[in-house]
Backbone and ligand atoms as CSV (ligand in chain L), in Angstrom:
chain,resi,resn,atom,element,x,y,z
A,1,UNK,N,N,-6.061,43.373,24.091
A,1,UNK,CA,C,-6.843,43.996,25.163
A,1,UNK,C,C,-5.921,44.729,26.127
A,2,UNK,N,N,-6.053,45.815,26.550
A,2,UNK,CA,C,-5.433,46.588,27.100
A,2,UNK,C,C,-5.806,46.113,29.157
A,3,UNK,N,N,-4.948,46.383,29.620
A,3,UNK,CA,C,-5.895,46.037,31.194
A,3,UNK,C,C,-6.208,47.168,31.729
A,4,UNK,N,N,-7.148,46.608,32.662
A,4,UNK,CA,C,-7.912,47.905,33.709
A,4,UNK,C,C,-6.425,48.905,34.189
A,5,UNK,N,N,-6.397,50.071,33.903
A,5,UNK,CA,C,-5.856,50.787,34.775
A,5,UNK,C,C,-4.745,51.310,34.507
A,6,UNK,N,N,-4.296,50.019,33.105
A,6,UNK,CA,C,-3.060,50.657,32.128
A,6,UNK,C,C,-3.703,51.786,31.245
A,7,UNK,N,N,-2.513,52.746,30.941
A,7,UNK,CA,C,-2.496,53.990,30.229
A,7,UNK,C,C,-2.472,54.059,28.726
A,8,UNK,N,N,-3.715,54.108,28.085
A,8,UNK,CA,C,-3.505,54.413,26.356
A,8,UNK,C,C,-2.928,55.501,25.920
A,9,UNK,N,N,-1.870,55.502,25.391
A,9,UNK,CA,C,-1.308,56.835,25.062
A,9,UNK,C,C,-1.020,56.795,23.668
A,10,UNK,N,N,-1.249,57.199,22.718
A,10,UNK,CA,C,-0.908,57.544,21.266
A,10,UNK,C,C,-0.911,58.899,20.926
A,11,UNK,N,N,0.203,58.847,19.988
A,11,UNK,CA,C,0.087,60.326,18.981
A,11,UNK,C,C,-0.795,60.691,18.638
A,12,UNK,N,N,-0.885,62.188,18.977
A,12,UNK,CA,C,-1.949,63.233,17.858
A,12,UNK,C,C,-2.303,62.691,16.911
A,13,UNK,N,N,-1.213,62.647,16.138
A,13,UNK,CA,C,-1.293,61.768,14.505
A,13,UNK,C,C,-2.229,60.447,14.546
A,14,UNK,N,N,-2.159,59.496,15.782
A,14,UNK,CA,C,-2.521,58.217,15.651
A,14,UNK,C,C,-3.953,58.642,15.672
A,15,UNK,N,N,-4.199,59.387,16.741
A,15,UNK,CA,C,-5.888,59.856,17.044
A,15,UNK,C,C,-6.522,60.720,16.209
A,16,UNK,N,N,-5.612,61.287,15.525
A,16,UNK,CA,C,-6.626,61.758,14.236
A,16,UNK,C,C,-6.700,60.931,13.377
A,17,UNK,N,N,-6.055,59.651,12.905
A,17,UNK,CA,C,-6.259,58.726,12.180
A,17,UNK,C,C,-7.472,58.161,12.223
A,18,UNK,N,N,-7.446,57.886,13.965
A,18,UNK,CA,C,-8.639,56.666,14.187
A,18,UNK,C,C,-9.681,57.189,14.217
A,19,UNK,N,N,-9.815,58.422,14.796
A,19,UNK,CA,C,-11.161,59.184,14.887
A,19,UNK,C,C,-11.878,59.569,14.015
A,20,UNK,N,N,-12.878,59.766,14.372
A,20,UNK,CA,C,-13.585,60.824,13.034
A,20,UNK,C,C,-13.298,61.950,13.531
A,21,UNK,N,N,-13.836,63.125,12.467
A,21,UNK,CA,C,-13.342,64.675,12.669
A,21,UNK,C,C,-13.988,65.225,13.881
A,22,UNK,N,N,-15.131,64.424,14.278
A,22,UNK,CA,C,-16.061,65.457,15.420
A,22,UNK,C,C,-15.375,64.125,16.430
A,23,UNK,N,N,-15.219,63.478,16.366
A,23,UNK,CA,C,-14.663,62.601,17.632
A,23,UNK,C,C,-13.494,63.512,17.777
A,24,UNK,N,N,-12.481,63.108,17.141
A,24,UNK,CA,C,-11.134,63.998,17.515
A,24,UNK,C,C,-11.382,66.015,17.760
A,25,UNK,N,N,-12.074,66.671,17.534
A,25,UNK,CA,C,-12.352,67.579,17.661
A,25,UNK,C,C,-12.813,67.940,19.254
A,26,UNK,N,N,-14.050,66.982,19.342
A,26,UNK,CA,C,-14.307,66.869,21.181
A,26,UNK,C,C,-13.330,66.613,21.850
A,27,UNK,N,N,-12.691,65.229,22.097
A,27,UNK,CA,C,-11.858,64.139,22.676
A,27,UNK,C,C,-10.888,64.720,22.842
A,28,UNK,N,N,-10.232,65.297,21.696
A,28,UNK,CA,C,-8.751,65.624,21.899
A,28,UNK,C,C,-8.728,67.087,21.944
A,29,UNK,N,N,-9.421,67.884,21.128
A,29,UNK,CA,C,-9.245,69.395,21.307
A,29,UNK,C,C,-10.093,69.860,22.315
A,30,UNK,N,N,-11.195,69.159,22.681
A,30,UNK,CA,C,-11.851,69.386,24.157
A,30,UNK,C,C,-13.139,70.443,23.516
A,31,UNK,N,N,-13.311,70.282,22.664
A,31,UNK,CA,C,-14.832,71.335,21.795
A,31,UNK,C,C,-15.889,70.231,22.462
A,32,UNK,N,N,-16.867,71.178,22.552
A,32,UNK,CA,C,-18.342,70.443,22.897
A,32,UNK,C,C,-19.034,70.717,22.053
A,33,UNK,N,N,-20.011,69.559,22.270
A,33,UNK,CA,C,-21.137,69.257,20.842
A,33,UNK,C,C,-22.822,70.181,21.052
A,34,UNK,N,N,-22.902,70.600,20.017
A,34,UNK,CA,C,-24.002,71.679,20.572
A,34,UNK,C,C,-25.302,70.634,21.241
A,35,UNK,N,N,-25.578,71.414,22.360
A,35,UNK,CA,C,-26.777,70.653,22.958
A,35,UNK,C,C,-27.974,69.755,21.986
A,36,UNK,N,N,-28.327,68.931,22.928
A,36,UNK,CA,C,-29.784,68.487,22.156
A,36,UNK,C,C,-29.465,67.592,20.823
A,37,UNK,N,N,-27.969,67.497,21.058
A,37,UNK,CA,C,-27.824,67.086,19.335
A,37,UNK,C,C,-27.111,65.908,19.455
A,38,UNK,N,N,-26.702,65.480,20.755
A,38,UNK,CA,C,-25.681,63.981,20.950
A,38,UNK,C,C,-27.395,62.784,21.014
A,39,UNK,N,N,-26.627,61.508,20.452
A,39,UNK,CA,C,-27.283,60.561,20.120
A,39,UNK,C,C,-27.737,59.871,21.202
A,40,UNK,N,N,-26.946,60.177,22.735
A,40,UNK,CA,C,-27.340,59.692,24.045
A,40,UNK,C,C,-28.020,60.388,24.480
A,41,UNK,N,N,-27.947,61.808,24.121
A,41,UNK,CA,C,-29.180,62.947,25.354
A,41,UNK,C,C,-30.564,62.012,25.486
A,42,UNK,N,N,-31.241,61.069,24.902
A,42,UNK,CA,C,-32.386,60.437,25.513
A,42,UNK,C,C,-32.093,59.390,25.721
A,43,UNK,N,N,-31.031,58.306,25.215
A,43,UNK,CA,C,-30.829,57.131,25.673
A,43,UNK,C,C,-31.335,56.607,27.071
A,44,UNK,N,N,-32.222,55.958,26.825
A,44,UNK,CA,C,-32.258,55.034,28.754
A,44,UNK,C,C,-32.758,53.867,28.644
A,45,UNK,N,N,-31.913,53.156,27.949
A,45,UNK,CA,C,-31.777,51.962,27.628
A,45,UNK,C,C,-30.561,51.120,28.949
A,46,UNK,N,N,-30.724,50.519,28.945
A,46,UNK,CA,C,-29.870,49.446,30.418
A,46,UNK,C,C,-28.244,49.146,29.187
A,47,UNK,N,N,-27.305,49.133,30.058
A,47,UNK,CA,C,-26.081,49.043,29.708
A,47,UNK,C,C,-25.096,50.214,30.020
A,48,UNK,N,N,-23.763,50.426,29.437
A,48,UNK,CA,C,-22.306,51.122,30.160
A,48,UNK,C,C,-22.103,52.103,28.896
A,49,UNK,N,N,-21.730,53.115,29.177
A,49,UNK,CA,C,-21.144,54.125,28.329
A,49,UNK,C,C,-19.521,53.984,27.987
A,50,UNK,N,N,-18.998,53.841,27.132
A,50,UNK,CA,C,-17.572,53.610,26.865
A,50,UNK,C,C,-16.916,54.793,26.427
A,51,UNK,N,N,-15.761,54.623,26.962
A,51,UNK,CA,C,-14.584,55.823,26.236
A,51,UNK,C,C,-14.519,55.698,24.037
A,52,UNK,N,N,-15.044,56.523,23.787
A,52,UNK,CA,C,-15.022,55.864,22.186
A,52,UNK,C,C,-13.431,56.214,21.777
A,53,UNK,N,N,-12.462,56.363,22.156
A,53,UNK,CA,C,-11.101,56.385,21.875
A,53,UNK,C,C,-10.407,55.261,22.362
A,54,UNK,N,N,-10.561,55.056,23.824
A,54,UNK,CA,C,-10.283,53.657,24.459
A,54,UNK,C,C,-10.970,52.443,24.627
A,55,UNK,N,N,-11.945,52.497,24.473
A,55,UNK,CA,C,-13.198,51.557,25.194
A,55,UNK,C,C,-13.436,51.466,26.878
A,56,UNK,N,N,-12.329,52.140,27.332
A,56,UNK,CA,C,-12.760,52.270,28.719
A,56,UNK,C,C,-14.074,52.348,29.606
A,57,UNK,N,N,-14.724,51.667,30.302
A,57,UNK,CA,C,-16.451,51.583,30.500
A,57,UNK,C,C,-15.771,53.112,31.258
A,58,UNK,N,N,-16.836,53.824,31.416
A,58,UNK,CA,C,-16.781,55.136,31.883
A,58,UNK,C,C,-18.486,55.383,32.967
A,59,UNK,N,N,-19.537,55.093,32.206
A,59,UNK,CA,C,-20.662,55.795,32.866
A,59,UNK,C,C,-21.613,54.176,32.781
A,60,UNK,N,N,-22.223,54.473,33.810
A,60,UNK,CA,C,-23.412,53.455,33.775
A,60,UNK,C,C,-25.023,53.986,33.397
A,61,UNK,N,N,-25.570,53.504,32.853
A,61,UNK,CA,C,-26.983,53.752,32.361
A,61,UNK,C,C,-27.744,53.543,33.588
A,62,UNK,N,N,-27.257,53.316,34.596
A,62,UNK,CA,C,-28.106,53.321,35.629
A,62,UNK,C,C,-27.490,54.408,36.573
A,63,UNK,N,N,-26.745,55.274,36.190
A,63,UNK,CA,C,-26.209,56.538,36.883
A,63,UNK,C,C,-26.973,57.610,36.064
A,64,UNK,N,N,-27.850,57.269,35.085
A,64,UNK,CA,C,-28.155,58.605,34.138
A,64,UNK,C,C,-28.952,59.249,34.643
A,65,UNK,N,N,-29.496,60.380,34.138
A,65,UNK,CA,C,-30.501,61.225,34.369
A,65,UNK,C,C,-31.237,62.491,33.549
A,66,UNK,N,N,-32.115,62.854,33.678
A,66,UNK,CA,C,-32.282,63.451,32.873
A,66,UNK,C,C,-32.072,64.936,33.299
A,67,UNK,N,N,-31.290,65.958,32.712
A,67,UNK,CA,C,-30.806,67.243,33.507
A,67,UNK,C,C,-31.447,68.194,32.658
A,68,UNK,N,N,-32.021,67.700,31.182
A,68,UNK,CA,C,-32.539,69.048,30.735
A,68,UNK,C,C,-31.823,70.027,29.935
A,69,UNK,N,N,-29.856,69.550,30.201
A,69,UNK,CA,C,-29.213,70.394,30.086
A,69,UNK,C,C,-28.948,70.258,28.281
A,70,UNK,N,N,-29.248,69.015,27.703
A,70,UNK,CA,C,-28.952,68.692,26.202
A,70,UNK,C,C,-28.143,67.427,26.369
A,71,UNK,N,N,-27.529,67.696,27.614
A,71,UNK,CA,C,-26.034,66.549,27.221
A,71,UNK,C,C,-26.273,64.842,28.038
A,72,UNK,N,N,-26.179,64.262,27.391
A,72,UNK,CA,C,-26.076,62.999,28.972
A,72,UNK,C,C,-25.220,63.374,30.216
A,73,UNK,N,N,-26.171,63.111,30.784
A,73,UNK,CA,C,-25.636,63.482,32.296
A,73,UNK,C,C,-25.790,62.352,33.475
A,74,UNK,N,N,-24.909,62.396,34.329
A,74,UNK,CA,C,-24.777,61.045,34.827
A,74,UNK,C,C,-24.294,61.797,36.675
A,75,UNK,N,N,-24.884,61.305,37.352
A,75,UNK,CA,C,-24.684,61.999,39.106
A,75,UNK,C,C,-23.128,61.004,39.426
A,76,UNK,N,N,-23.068,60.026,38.558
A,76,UNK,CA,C,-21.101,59.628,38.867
A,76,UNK,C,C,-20.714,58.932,37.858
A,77,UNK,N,N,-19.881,58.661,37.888
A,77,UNK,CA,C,-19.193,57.456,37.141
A,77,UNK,C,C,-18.887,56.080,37.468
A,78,UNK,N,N,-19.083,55.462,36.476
A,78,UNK,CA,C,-19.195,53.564,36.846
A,78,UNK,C,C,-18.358,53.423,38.212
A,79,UNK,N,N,-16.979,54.014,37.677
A,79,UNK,CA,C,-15.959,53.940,39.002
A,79,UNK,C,C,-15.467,55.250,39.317
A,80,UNK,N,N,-15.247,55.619,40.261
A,80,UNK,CA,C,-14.569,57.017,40.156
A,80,UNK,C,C,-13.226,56.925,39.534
A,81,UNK,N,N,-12.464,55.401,39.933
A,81,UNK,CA,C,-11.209,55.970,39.530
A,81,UNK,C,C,-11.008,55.947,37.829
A,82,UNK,N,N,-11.817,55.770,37.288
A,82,UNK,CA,C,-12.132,55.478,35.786
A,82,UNK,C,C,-12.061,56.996,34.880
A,83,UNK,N,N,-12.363,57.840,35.729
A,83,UNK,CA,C,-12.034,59.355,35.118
A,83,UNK,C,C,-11.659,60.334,36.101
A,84,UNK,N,N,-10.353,61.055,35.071
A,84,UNK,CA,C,-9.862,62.205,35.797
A,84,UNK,C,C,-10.542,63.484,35.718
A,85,UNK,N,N,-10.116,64.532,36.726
A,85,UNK,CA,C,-10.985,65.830,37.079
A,85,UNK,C,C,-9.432,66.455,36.753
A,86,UNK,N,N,-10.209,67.441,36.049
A,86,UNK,CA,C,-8.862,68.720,35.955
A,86,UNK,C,C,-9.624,70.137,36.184
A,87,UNK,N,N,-8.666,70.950,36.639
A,87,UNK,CA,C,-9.569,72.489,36.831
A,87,UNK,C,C,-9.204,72.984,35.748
A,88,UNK,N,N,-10.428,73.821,35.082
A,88,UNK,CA,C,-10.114,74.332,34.045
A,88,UNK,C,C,-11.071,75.431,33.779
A,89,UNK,N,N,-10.125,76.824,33.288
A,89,UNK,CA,C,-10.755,77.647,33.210
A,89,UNK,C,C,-10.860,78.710,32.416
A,90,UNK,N,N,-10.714,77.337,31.467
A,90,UNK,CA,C,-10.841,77.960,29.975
A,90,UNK,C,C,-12.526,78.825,29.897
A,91,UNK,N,N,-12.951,79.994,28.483
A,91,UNK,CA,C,-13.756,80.472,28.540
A,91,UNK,C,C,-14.392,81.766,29.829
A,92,UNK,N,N,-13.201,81.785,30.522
A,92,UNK,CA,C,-13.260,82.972,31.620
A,92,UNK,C,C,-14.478,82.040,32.529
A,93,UNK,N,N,-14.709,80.811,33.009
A,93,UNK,CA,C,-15.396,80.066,33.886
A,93,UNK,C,C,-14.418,78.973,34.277
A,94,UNK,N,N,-14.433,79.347,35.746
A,94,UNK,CA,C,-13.981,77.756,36.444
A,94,UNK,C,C,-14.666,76.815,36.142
A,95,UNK,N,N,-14.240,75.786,35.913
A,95,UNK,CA,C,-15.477,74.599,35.952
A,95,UNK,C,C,-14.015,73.427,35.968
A,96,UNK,N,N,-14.460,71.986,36.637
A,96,UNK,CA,C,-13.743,70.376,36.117
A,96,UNK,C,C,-14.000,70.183,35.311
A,97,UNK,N,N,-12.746,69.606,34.663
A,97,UNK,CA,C,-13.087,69.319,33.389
A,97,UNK,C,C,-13.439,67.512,33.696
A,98,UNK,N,N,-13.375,66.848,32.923
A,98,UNK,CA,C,-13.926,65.288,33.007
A,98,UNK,C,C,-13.070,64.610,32.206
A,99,UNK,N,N,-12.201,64.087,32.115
A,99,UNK,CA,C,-11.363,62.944,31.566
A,99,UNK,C,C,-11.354,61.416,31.290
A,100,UNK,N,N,-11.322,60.887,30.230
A,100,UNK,CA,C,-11.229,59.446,30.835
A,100,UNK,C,C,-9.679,59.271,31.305
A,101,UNK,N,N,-9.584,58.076,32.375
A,101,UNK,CA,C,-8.835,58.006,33.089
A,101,UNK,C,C,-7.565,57.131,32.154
A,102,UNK,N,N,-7.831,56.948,31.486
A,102,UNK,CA,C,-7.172,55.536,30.839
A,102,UNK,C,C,-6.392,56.429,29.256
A,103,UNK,N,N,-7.031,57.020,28.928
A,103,UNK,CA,C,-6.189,57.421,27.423
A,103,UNK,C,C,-6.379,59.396,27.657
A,104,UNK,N,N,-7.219,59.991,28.400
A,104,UNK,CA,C,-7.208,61.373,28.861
A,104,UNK,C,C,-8.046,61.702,27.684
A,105,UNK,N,N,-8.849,61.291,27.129
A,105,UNK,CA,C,-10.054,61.494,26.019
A,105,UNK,C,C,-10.907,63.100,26.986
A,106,UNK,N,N,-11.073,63.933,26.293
A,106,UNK,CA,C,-11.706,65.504,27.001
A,106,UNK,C,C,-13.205,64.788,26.958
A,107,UNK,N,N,-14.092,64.457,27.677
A,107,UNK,CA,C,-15.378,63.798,27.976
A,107,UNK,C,C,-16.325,64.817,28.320
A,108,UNK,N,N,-16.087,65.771,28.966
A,108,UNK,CA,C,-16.824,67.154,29.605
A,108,UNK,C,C,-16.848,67.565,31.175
A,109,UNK,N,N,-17.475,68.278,31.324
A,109,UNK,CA,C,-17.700,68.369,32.777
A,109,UNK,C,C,-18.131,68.284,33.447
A,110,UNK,N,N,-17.465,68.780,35.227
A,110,UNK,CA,C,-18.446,68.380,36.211
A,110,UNK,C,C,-18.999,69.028,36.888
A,111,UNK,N,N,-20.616,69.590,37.284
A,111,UNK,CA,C,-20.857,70.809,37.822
A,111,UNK,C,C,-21.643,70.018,39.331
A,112,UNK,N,N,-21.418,70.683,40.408
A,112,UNK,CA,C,-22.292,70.687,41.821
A,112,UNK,C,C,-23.519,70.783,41.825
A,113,UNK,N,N,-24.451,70.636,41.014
A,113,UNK,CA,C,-25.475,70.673,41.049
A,113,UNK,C,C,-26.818,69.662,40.381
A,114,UNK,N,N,-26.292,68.442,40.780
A,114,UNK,CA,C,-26.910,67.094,40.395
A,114,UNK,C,C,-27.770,66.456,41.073
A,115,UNK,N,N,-28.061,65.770,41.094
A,115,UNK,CA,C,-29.150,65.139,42.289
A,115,UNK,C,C,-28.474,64.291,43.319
A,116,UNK,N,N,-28.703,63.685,43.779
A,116,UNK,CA,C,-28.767,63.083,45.188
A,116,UNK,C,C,-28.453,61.560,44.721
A,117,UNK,N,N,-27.593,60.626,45.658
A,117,UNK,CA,C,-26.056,60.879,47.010
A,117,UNK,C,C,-25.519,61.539,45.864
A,118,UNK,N,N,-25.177,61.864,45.372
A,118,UNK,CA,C,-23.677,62.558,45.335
A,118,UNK,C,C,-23.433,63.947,44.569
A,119,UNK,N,N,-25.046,64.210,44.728
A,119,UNK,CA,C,-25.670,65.922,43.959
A,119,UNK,C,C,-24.240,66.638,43.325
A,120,UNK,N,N,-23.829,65.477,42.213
A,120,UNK,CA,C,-22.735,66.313,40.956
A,120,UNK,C,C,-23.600,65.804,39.316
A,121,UNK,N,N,-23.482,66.118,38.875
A,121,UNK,CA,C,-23.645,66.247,38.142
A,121,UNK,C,C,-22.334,66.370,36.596
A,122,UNK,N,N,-22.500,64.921,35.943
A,122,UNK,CA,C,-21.386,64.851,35.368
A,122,UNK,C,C,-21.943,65.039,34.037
A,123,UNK,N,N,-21.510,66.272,32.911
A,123,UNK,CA,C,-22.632,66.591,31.784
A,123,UNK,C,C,-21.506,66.114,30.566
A,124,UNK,N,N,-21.547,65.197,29.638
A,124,UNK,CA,C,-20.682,64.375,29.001
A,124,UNK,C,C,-21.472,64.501,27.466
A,125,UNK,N,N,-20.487,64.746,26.395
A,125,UNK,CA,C,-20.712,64.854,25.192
A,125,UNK,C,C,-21.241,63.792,24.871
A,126,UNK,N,N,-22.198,63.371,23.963
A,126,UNK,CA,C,-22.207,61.775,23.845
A,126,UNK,C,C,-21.117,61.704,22.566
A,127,UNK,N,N,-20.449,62.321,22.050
A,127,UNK,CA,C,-19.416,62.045,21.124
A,127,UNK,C,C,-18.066,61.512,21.442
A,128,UNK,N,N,-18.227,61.915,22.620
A,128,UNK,CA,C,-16.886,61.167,23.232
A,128,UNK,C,C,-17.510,59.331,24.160
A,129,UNK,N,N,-18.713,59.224,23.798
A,129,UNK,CA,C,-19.114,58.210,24.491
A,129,UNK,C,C,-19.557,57.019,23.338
A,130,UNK,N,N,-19.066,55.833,23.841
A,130,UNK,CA,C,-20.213,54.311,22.865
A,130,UNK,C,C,-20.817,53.740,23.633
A,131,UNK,N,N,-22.195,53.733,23.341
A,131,UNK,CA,C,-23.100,52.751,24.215
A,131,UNK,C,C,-22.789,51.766,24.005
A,132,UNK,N,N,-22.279,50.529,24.786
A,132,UNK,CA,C,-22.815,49.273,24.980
A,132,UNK,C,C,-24.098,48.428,25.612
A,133,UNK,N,N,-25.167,48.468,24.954
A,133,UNK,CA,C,-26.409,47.952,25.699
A,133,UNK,C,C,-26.343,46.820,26.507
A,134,UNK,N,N,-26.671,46.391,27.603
A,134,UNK,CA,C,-27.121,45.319,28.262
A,134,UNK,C,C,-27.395,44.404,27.881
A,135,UNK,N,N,-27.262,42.940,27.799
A,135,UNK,CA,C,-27.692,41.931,27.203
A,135,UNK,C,C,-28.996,41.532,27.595
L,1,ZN,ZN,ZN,-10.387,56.655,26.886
């Protein structure tokens, strides 16, 4: 078991091992999954969203929402300090990018326009995510 807050770091090589091709494709090359098509966009079932590279808990099912946009979307994260923000402006658009904090897995982004306290809006591949349901 790794602890809260320590850093997963492995080779390219290791993470294309462990992954599958569309995991490592999102996660590590930072590609997004075409809308409407991740296995969480309706999930709202009670339980934590995990880093699927680290297991890092990342999102809570009680942060979700529904945005319409295709992707799970979540107004924060379980913890903030649990994922990093990078600017990125790839595709000729500024936008944050979304990180997990723990192994730097590419998760998606973060746009200003979410609902309420904290009207962001965090729009997350579900390929880079594992549900763990609630007991
Ligand atoms: Zn991770």
């Amino acid at each position: 078991m790794t602890q809260p807050g320590e850093r997963c770091e492995k080779t390219d090589e290791t993470w294309r091992n462990e992954l599958t091709p569309e995991q490592y494709r999102i996660c590590r090359l930072k590609d997004t999954e075409p809308p409407f098509s991740g296995e969480y966009n309706d999930c709202k079932s009670p339980g934590m969203y995990c880093c699927v590279c680290c297991g890092a808990s990342l999102f809570d099912a009680r942060h979700k929402f529904d945005s319409g946009s295709g992707w799970p979307s979540f107004w924060q994260p379980a913890e903030e300090a649990q994922v990093d923000k990078h600017h990125d402006t790839s595709l000729g658009m500024a936008r944050t990018e979304v990180r997990c904090g723990r192994c730097e897995a590419h998760l998606g982004h973060v746009f200003p326009d979410g609902p309420q306290p904290t009207g962001q809006r965090y729009c997350i591949n579900s390929v880079a995510l594992k549900f763990d349901p609630a007991e």
